[in-house]
N, C-alpha and C positions, 0 to 999 in steps of 0.2 A: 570333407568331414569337419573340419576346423570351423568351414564358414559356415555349416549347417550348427553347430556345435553354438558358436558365437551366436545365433540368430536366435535358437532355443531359450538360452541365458537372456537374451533381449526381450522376448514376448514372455517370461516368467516373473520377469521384474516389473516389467509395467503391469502384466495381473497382482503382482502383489503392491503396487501402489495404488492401482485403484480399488484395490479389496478394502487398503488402509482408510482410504478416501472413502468409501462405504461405509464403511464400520463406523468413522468418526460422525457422518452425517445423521447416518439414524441414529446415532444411543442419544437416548434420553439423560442431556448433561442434566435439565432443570429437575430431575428425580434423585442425581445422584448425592450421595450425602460426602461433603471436600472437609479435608482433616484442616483445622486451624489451631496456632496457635492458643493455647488456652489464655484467657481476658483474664486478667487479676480482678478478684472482688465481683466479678461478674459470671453469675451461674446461669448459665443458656445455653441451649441445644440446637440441633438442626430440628428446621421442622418442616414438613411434607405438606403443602398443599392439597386440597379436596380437591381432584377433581371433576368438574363439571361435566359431565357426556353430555348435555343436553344442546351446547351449541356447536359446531360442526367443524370449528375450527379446534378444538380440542378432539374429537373424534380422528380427524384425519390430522390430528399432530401438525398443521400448521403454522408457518408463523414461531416455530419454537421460542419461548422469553424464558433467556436461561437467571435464573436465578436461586439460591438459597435464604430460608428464613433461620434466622435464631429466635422461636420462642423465649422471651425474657419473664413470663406472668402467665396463668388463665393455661385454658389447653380449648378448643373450639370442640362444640358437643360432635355426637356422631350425629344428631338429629336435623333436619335442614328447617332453620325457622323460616317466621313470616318475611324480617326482613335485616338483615345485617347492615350497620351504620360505619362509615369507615371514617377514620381522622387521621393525619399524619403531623406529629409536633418536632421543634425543633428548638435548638435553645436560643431565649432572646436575651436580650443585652439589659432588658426592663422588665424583672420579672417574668413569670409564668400564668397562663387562664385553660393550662389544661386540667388539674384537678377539678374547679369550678366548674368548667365545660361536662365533666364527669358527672359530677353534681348534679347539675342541671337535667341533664338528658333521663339519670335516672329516679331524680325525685319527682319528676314531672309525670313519673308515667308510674300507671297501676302496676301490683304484681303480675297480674296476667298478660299486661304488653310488655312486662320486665323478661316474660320467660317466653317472647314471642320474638325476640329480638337480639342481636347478639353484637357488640360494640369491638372494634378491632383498631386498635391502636397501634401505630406505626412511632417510632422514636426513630427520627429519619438522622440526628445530629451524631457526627462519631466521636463527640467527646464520651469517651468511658465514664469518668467522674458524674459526668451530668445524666447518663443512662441508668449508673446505677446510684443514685437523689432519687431519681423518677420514678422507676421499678420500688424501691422502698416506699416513698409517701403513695403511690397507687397502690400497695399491697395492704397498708395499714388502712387507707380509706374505704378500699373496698373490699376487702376480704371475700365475703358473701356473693356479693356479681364474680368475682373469678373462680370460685369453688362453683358456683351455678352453671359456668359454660356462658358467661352473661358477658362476661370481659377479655379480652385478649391482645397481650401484650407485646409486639414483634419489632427484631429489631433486622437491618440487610446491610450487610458490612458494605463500606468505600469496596470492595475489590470483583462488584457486583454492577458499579457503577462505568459507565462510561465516560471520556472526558467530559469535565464541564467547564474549564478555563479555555481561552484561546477560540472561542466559539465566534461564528459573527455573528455581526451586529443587525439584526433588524431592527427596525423602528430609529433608526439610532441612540437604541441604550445604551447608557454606558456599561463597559464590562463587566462591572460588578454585579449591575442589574441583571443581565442577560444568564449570567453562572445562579445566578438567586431563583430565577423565574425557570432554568432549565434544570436543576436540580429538583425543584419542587412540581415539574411533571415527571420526574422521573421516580420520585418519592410517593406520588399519589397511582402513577404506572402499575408500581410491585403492591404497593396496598390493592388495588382492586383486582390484579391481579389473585394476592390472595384468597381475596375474598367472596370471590367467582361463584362457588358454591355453598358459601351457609346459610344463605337465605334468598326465598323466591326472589326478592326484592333487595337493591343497593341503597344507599342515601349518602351522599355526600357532604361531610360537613368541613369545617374547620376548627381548630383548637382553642379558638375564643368569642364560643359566643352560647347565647342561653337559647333556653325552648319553652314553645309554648305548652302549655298543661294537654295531657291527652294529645302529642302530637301522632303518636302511630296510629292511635285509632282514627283521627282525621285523615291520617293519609292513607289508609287501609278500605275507609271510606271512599276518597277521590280516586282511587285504582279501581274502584268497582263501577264508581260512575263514569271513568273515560271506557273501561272495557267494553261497560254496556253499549257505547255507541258505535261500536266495531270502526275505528277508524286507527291508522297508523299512527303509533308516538312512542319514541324511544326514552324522553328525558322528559318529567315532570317536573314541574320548578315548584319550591314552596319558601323560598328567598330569591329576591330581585339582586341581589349581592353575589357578588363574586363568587368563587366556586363551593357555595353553603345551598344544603337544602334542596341539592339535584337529586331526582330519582331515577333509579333505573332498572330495567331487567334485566336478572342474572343470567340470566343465557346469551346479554348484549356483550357479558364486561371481559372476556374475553380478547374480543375485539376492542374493546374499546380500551385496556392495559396495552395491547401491542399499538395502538392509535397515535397513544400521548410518548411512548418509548418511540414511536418511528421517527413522532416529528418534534421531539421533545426541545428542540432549538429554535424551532421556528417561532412560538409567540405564548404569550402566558397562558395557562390552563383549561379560564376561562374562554377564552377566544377558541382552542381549540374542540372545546367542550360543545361549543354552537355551531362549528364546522362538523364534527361527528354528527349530530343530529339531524341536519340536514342532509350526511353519507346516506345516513336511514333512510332519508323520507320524509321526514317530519321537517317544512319548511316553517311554519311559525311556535313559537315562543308558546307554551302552555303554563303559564302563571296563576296561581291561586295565591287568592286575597282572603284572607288576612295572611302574612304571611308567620310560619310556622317557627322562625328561628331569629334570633338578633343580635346581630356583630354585636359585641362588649368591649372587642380589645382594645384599648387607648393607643398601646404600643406597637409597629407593626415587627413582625421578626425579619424582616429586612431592614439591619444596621437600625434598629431603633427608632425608625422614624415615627413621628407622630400619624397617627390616623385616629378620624373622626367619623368616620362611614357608619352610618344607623340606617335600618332599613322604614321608612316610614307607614309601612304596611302590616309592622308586626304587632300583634296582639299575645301582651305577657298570662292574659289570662288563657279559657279556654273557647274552642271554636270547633263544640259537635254536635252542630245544630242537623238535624236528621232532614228529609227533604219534607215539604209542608207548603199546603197553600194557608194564607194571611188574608182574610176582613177585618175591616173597621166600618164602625156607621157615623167616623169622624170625618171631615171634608178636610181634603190633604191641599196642602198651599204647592203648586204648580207640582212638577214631579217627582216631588218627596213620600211615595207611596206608602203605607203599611211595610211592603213584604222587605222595602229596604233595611230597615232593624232586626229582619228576621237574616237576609243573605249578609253572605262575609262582601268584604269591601269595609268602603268609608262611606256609603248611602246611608240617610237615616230616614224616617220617617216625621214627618215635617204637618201637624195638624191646627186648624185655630181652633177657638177657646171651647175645650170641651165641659159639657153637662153633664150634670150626675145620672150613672145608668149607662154610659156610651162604652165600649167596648173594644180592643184589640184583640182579637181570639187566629189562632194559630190551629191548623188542624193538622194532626202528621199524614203521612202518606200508610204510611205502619205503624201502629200501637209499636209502645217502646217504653221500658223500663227508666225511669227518670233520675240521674243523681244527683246534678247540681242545674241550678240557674241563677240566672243574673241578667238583671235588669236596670240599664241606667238612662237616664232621662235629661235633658236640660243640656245648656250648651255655655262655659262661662255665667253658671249661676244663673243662666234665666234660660225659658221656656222649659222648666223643671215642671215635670208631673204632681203636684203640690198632693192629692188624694186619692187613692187608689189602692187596690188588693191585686193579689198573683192568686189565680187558683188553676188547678189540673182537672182535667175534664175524662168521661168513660164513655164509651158506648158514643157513636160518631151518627147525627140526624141530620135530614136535611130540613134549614128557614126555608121560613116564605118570602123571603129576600134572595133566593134560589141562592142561597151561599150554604156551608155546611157548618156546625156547631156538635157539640156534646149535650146529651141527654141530660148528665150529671155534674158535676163542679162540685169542688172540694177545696176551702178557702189555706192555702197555705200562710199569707203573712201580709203584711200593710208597706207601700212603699216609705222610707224614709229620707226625707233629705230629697227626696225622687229617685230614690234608687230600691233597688232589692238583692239580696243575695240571698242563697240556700245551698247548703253542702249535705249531705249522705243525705238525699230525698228518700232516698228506697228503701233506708231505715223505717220510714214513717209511712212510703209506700212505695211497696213494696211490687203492685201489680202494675201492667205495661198500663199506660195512659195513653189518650189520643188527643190531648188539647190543650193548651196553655193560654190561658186568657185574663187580661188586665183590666178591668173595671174599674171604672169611673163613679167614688165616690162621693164626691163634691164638685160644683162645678166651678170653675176660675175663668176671670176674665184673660190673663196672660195664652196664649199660645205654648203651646207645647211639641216638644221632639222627643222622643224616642230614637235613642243613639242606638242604641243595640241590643237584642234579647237574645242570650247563648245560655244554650243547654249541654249539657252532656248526657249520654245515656250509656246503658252498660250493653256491652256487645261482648258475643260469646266472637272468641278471635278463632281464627280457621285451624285447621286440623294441621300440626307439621307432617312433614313426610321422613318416612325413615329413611 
């Protein structure tokens, strides 16, 4: 009886150690809300992430990344926009460029990509003091984007964190480096993490740096044009720089927050950012020119160093040029085409000495509502377009030079200097156009280039999903 008794006791103890080991494995620690210490001067809450069902790794709960957020600002809508932009700042030793970065992102962009889009800020630094400077000047700057569900402010305690000292060394950095470079995957890890489900679409940037005018609608644009070519691509680039300006799909970033947390030691961001995409599928680099965003920061938030990194591809103005075939009845000097002024890059179009009456006409692929353009000409003061008008053309014919033109023309304005600009065109008109065309109205011995001709037009932005 004894040893039946003792053996009873045996097998009841290990069912209830493994019940415990049960229990522990499935709950849901990253749901649960952990009591802390209350922050002096610091009001913030726990806050619940969205989560995403749409990728498979959140469906079947793998992979668990346990973490909590404190909401510090903002509250994330219930509605899923076009595309959520993720930043994560820290404090530097030299100043701050995340207000500006703020700035930037949002004065760049219409109201309707303002409320297409929703900005999520990580304060990854655990000085209190400096968390709460930052939560006040972002509350005062922007009041309006956080009441809108446009901003959000999140901070993830040190006790969330994994070691980051004592770490090895690849590359042979020094330690300091290596705690810098792994803390700052693990800080952009729980940011995308977050961010999983507030919009179809991710974009990654950094804390110091500007945007070009109308960037979502450009890149809202280039998601329609890679989809349509049904080919595999996880990461669109719209900065040649370090980890600015990646895009991605919200049903990747999942995976791709547990990616950077697995190997968060192994090598900087970036680096790991190009090995994920290749996990994908996607073996080459998908880079659009002009590019969309541009490091500012002098300072880097690694001990202060100096940095000088500019992206050579970025254009501060705007780049939404609709898709369009380009004639000229100008003779182009070797391969300086027409249509190079028309596509992004650094091509220009490159003609000799035009006659009065000669022509640059642009024809869209789609009638489209026009709002701004801008036309610059000449190269260091010479090969300048010395005479000319901008006019927008209707109703699309075809020459006898088997090319296409518009029926009608409507002279907007005179180049000056060899340049032209126009802001609220759809003030003045208001109906979709089909053509943009530059006439020659004197004719010059000098040669001419046309550097670039950027339009914007207004786009109805896609429907969110509730």
């Amino acid at each position: 009886m004894r040893r039946h008794s003792k053996k009873k006791t045996v097998v009841l103890a290990v069912l209830l150690l493994f019940g415990g080991l049960y229990f522990i494995s499935h709950s849901d620690i990253a749901g649960l809300t952990w009591s802390y210490d209350p922050i002096p001067n610091e009001l913030s809450w726990q806050a619940e992430r969205l989560v995403s069902k749409e990728s498979w790794v959140e469906q079947g709960d793998y992979l668990p990344l346990n973490v909590s957020y404190q909401l510090l600002a903002g509250a994330p809508s219930t509605q899923q926009r076009y595309l959520s932009v993720g930043l994560s700042s820290v404090q530097r030793k030299k100043g701050s460029y995340l207000i500006p970065t703020l700035q930037s992102l949002f004065s760049q962009s219409s109201p309707e990509e303002r409320s297409s889009m929703v900005v999520v800020v990580l304060l990854a630094d655990f000085s209190v003091s400096w968390r709460v400077s930052s939560v006040r000047e972002i509350k005062t700057a922007f009041a309006s984007e956080l009441e809108q569900g446009q901003l959000v402010v999140l901070h993830v305690t040190q006790d969330w964190y994994p070691p980051v000292t004592g770490l090895k060394r690849n590359f042979n950095d020094a330690p300091e480096r290596v705690s810098f470079r792994s803390k700052q995957n693990l800080d952009y890890s729980f940011l995308i993490n977050y961010s999983a489900s507030l919009g179809r679409y991710y974009l990654q940037l950094e804390d110091d740096i500007s945007s070009a005018r109308n960037f979502l609608t450009t890149i809202k644009r280039r998601v329609e044009e890679q989809e349509a070519k049904k080919t595999t691509w996880a990461t669109l680039e719209f900065s040649a720089l370090g980890y600015i300006g990646k895009l991605y799909k919200s049903a990747h970033l999942p995976l791709l927050a547990r990616f950077l947390f697995l190997f968060y030691q192994e090598m900087p961001c970036d680096w790991l950012m190009s090995h994920f995409r290749v996990l994908l599928t996607q073996k080459e680099t998908i880079l659009f020119k002009p590019s969309l965003f541009q490091h500012v920061g002098t300072f880097s938030s690694f001990q202060g160093t100096y940095n000088k990194l500019k992206d050579k591809d970025f254009e501060e103005g705007f780049y939404g040029n609709p898709l369009a075939e380009v004639y000229s009845d100008m003779s182009a000097y070797k391969n300086h085409f027409p249509k190079l002024a028309w596509e992004a890059g650094e091509g220009f179009f490159w003609g000799r000495s035009p006659e009065r009456g000669n022509y640059l006409t642009v024809v869209f692929t789609d009638p489209a509502v026009v709002t701004g353009i801008c036309v610059e000409t000449g190269s260091g003061g010479k090969d300048l377009l010395e005479s000319a008008q901008v006019e927008m053309g209707h109703d699309v014919v075809a020459t006898k030079k088997e090319e296409k033109s518009c029926k009608e023309f409507q002279t907007l304005g005179m180049l000056e200097n060899g340049r032209f600009e126009m802001q609220e065109v759809d003030r003045k008109y208001s109906s979709a156009s089909s053509c943009l065309r530059i006439q020659v109205t004197a004719g010059q011995k000098d040669w001419l280039i046309v550097r670039k001709i950027r339009i914007s037009i207004k786009e109805s932005m896609p429907p969110t999903k509730e």
